[in-house]
N, C-alpha and C positions, 0 to 999 in steps of 0.2 A: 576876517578875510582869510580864504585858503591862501596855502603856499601853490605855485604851481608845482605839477606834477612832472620832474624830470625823466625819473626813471622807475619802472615799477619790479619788486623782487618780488619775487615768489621764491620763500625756503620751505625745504624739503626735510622730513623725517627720514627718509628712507631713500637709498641712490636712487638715480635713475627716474627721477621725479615721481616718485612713490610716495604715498603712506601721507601722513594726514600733510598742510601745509598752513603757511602765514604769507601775508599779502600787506607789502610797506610800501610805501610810498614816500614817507619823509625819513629821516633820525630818527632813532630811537634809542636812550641811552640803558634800556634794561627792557630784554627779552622775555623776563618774567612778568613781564605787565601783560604779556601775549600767552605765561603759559610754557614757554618757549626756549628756554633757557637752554643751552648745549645740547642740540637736539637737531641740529641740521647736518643732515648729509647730501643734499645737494641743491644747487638754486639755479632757477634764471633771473637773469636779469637783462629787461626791455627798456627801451626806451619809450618814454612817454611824450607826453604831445607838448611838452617844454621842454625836451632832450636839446642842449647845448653838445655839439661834437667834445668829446674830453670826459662827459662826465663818466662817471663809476662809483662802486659802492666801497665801502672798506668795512669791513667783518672784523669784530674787536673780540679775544677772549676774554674780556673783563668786563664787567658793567661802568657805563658811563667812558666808555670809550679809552679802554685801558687797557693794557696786557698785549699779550702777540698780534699780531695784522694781519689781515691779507685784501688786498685790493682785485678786483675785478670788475671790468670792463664788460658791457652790453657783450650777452653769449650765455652759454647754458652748459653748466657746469654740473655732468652728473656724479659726479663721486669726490669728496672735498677730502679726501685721503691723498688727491693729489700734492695738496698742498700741506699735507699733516694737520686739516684743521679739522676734524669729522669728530661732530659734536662737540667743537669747542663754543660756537658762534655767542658771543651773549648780550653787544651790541653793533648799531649798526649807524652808518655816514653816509652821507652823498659826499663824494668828493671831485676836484675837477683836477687830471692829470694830464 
């Protein structure tokens, strides 16, 4: 059975939602299953057609959901330097804040 779909990200190679991208949907505890690994410089993230108000993503630089954070909320985020994570991303959470 699928999970439903709360929120959909699209990460980005390149700011400005440039350059090639990945398309998640649930958890993912390692980026390099996609290829993907420290390689995001910038993401949207939508809400999906089970977006609960609260939900958000959390960007992990470690695999398996380890190492520094950063949380973000449905909005589009072109340049992840903002928050000193650019090409750190290596997994990723739905979380609800």
């Amino acid at each position: 059975m699928a999970q439903p779909v709360r929120l959909i990200v699209n990460l980005y190679s390149n700011f400005n939602f440039l350059g090639f991208f990945r398309t998640l949907v649930t958890d993912l505890a390692d980026f390099g299953f996609l290829n993907f690994i420290d390689q995001a410089a910038s993401v949207s993230v939508v809400p999906g057609p089970n977006f609960v108000p609260g939900d958000a993503i959390r960007l992990w630089s470690g695999r398996n959901f380890t190492g520094q954070s950063i949380t973000l909320r449905p909005g589009f985020y072109n340049d992840l330097r903002r928050f000193n994570f650019l090409d750190q991303a290596a997994s990723m959470r739905i979380v609800r804040v």
